[in-house]
Backbone as XML, in Angstrom:
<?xml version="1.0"?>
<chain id="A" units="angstrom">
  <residue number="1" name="UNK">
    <atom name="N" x="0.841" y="-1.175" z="0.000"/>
    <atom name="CA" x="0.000" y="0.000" z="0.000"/>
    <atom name="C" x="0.890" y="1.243" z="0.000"/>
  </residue>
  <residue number="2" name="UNK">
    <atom name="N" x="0.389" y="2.014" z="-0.684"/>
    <atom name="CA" x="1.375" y="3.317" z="-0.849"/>
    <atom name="C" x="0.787" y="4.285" z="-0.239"/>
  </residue>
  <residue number="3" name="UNK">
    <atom name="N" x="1.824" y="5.524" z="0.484"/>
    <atom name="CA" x="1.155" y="6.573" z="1.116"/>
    <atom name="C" x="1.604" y="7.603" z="0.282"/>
  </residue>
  <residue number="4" name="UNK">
    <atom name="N" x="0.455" y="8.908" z="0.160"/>
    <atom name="CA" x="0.547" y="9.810" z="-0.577"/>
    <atom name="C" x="0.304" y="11.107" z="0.679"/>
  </residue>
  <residue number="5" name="UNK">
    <atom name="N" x="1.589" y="12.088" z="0.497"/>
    <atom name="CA" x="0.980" y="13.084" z="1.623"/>
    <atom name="C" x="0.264" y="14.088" z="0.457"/>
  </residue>
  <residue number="6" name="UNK">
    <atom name="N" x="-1.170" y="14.776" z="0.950"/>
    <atom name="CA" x="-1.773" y="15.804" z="0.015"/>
    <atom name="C" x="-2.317" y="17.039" z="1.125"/>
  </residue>
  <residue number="7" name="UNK">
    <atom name="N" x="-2.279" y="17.983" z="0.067"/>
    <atom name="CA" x="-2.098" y="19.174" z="0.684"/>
    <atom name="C" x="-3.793" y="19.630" z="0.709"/>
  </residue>
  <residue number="8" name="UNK">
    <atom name="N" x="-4.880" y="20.077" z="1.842"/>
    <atom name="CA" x="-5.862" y="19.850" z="2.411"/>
    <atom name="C" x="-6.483" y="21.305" z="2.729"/>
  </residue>
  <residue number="9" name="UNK">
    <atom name="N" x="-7.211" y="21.974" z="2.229"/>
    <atom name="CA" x="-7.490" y="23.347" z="2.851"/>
    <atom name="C" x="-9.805" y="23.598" z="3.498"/>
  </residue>
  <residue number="10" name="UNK">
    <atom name="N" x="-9.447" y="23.650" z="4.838"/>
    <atom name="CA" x="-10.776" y="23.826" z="5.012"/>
    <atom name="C" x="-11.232" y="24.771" z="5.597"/>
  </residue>
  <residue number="11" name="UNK">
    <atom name="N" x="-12.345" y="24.773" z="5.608"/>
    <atom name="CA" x="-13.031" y="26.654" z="5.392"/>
    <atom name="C" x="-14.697" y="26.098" z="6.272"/>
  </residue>
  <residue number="12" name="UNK">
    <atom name="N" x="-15.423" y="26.913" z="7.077"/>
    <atom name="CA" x="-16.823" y="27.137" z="7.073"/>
    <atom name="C" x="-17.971" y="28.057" z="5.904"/>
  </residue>
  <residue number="13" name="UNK">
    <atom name="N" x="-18.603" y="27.086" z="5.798"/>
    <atom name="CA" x="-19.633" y="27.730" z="4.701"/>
    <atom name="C" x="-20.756" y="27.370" z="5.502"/>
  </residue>
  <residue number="14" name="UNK">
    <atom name="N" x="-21.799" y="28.956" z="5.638"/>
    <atom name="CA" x="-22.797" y="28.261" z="6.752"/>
    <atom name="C" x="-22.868" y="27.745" z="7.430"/>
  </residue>
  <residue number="15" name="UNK">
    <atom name="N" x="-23.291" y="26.532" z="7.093"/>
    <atom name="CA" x="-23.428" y="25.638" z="8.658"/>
    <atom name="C" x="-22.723" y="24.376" z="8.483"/>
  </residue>
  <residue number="16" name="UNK">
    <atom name="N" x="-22.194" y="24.052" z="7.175"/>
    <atom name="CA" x="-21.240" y="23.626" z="6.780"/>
    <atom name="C" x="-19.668" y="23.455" z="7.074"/>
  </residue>
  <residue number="17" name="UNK">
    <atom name="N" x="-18.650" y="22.422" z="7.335"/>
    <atom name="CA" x="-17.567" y="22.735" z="7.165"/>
    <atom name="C" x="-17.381" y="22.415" z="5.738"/>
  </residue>
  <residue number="18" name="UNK">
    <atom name="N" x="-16.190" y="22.771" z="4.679"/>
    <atom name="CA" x="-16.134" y="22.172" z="3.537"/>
    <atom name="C" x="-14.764" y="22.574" z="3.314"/>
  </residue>
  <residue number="19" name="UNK">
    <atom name="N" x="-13.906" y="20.789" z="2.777"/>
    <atom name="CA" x="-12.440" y="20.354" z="2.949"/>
    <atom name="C" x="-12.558" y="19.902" z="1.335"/>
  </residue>
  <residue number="20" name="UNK">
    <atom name="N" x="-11.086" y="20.791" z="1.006"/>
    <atom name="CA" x="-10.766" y="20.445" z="-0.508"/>
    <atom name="C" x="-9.667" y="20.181" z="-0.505"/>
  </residue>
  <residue number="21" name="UNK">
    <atom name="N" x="-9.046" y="18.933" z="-1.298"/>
    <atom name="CA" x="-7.976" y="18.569" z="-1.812"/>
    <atom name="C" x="-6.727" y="19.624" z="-2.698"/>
  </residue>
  <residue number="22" name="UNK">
    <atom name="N" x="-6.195" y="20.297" z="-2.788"/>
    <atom name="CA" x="-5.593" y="21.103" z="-3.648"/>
    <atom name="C" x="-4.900" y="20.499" z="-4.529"/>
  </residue>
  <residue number="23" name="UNK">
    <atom name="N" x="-4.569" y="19.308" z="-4.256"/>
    <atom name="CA" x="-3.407" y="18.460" z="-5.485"/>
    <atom name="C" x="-4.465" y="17.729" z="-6.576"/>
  </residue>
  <residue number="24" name="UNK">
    <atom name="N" x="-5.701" y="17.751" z="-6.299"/>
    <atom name="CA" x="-6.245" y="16.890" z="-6.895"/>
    <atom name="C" x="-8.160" y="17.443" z="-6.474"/>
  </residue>
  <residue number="25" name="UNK">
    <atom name="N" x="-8.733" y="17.535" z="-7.717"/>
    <atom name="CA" x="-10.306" y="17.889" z="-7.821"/>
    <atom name="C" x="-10.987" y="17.329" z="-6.835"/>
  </residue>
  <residue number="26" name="UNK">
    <atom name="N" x="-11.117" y="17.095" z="-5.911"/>
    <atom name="CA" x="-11.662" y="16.213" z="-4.823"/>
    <atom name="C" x="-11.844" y="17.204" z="-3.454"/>
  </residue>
  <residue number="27" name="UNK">
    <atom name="N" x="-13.508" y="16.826" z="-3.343"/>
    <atom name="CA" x="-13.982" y="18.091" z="-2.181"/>
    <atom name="C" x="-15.109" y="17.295" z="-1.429"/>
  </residue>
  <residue number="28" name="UNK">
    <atom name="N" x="-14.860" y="18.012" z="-0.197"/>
    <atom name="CA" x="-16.185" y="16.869" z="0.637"/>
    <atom name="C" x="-16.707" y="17.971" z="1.731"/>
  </residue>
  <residue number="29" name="UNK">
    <atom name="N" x="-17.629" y="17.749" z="2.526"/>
    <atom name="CA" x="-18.469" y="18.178" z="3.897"/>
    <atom name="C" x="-18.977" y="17.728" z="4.922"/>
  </residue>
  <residue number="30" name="UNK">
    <atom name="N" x="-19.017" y="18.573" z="5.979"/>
    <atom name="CA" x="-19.545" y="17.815" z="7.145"/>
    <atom name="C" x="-19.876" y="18.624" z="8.454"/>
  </residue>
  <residue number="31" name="UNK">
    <atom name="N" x="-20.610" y="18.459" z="9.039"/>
    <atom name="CA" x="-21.014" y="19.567" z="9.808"/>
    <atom name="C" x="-19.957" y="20.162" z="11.084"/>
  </residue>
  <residue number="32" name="UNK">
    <atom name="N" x="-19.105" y="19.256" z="11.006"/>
    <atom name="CA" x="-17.449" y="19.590" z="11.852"/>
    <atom name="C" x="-16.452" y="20.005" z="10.734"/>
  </residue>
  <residue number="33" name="UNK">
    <atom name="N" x="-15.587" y="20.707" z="11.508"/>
    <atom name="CA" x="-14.406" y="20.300" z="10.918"/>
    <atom name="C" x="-13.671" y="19.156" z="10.444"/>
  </residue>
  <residue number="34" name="UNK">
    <atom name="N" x="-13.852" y="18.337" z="11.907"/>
    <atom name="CA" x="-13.431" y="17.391" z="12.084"/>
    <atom name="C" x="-14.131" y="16.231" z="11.389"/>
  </residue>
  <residue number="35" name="UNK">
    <atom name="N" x="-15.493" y="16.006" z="11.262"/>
    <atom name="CA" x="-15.907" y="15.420" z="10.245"/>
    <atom name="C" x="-15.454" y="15.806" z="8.513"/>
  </residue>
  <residue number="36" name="UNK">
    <atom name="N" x="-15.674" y="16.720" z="8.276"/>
    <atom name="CA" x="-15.441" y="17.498" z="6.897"/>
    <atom name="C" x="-14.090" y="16.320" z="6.724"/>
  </residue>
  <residue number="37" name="UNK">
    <atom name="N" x="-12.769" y="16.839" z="7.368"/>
    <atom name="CA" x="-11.759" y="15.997" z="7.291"/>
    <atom name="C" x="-12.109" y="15.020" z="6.961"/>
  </residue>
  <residue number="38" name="UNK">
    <atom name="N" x="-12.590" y="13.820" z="7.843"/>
    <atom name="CA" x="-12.981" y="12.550" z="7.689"/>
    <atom name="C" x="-13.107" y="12.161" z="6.641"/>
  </residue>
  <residue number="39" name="UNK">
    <atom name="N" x="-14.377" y="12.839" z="5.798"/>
    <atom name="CA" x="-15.207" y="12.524" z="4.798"/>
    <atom name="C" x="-14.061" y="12.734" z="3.584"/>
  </residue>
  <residue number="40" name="UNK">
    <atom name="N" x="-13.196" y="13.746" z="3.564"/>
    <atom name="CA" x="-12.210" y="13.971" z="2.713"/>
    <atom name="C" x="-11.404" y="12.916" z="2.486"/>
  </residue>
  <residue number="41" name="UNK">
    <atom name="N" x="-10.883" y="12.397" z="3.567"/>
    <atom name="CA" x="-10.204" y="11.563" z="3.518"/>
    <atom name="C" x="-10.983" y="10.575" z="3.270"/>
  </residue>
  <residue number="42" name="UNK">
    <atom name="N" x="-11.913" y="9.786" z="3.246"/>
    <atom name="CA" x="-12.851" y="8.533" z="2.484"/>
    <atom name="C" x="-13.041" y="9.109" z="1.059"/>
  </residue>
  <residue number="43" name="UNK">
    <atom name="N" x="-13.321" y="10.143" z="0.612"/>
    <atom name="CA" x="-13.649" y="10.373" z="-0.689"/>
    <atom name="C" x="-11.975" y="10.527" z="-1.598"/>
  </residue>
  <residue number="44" name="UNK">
    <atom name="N" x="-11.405" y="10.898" z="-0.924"/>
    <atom name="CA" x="-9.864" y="10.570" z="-1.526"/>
    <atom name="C" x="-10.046" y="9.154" z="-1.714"/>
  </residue>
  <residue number="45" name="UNK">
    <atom name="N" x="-9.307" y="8.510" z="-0.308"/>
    <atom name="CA" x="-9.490" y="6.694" z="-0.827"/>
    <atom name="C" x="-10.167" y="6.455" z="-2.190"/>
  </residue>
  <residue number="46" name="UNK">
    <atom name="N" x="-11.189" y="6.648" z="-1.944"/>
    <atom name="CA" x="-12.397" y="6.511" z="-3.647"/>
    <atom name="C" x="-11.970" y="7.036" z="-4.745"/>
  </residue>
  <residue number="47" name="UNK">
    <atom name="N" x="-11.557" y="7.945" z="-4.249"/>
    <atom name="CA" x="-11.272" y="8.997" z="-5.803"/>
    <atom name="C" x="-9.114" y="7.513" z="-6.454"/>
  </residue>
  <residue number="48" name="UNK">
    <atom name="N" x="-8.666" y="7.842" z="-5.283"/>
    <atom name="CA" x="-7.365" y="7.083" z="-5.712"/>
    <atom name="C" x="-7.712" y="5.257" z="-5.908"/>
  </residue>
  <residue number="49" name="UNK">
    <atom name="N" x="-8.763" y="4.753" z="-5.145"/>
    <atom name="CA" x="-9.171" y="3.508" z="-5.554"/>
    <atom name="C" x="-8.716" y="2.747" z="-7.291"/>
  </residue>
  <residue number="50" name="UNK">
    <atom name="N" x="-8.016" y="1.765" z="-7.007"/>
    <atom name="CA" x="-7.574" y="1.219" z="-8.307"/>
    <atom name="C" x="-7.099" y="2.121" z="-9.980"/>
  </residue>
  <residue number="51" name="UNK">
    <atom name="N" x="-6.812" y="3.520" z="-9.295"/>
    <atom name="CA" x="-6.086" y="4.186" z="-10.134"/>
    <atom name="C" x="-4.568" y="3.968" z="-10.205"/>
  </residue>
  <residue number="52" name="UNK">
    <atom name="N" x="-3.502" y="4.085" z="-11.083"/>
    <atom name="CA" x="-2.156" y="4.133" z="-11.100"/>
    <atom name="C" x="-1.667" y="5.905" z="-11.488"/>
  </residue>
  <residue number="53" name="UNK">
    <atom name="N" x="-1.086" y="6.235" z="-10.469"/>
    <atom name="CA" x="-0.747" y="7.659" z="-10.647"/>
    <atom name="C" x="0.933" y="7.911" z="-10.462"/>
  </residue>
  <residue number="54" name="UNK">
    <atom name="N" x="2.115" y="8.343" z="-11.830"/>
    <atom name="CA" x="2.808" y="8.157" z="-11.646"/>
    <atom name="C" x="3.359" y="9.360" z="-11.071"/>
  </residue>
  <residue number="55" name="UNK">
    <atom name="N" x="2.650" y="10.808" z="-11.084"/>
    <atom name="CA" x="3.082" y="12.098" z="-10.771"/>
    <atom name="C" x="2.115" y="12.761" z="-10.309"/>
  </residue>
  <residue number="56" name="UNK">
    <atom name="N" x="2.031" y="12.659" z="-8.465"/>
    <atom name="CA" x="0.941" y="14.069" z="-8.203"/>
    <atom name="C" x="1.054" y="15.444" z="-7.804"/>
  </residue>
  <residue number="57" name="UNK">
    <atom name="N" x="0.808" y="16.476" z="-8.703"/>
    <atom name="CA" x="1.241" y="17.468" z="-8.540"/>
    <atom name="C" x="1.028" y="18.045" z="-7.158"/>
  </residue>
  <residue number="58" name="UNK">
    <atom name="N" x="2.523" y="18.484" z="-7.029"/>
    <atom name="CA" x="2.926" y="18.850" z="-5.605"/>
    <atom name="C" x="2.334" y="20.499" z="-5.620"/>
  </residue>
  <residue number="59" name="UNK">
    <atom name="N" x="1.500" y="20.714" z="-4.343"/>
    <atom name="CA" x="1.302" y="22.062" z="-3.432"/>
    <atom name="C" x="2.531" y="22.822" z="-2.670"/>
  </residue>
  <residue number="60" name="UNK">
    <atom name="N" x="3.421" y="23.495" z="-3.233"/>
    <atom name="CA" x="4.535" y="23.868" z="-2.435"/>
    <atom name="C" x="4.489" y="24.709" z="-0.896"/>
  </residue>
  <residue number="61" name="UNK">
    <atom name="N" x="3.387" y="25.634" z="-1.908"/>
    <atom name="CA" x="2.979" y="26.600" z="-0.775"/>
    <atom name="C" x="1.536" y="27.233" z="-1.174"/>
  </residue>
  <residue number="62" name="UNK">
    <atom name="N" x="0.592" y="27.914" z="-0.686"/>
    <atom name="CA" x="-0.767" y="27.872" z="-1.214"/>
    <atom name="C" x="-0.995" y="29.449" z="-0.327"/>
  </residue>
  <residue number="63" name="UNK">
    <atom name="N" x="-1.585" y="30.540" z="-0.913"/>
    <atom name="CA" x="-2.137" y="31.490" z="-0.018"/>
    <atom name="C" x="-3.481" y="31.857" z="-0.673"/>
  </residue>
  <residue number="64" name="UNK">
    <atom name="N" x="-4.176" y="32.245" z="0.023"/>
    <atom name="CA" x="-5.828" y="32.730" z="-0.220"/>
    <atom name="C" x="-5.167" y="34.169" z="-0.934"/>
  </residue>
  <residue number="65" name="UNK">
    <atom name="N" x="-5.618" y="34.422" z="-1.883"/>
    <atom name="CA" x="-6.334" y="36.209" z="-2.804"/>
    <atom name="C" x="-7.423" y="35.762" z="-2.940"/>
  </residue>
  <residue number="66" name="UNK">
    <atom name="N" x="-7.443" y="37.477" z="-2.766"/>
    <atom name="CA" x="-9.061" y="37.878" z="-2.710"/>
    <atom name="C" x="-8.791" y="38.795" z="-4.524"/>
  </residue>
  <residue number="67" name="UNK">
    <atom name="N" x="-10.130" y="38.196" z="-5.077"/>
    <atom name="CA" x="-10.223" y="38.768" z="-6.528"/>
    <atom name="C" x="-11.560" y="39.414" z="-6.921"/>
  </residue>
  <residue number="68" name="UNK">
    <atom name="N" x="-11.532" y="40.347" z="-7.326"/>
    <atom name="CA" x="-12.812" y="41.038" z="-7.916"/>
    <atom name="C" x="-13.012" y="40.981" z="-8.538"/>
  </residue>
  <residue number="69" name="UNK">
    <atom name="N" x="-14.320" y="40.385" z="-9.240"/>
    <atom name="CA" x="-15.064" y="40.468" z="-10.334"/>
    <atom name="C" x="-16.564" y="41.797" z="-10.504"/>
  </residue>
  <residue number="70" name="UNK">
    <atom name="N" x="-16.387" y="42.060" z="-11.734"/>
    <atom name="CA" x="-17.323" y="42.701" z="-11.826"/>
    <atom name="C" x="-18.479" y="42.045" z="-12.941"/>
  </residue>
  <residue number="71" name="UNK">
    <atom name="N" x="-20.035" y="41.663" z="-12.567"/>
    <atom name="CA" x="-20.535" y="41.304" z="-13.772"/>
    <atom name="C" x="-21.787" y="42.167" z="-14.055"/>
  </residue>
  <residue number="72" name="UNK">
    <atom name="N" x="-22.286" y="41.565" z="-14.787"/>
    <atom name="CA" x="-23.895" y="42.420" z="-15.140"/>
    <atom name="C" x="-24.935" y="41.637" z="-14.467"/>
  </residue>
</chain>
């Protein structure tokens, strides 16, 4: 079994916690933090389940901007 370390960023939305993967499209929720985590980590497992991945792009360093949009 192989271990992969991935880089993890979580946030409150409402009443929501909600935990996203940054190395990889993969996002989950839960009404903790600490759940949110959890669930991340089971939906990873799933998401890497019987895939072969020879390169996962590495998160070196990650900071929040704030960006403005303007629309109609």
């Amino acid at each position: 079994m192989r271990k992969i370390e991935l880089q993890t960023i979580v946030w409150k939305e409402g009443r929501h916690w909600v935990a996203q993967c940054l190395n990889v499209d993969v996002s989950s929720f839960g009404s903790t933090q600490k759940s949110a985590l959890r669930n991340i980590t089971e939906a990873l497992g799933l998401y890497f389940e019987g895939r072969r991945f020879s390169k996962i792009p590495p998160v070196k360093s990650a900071s929040i901007r704030s960006t403005v949009l303007q629309y109609a």
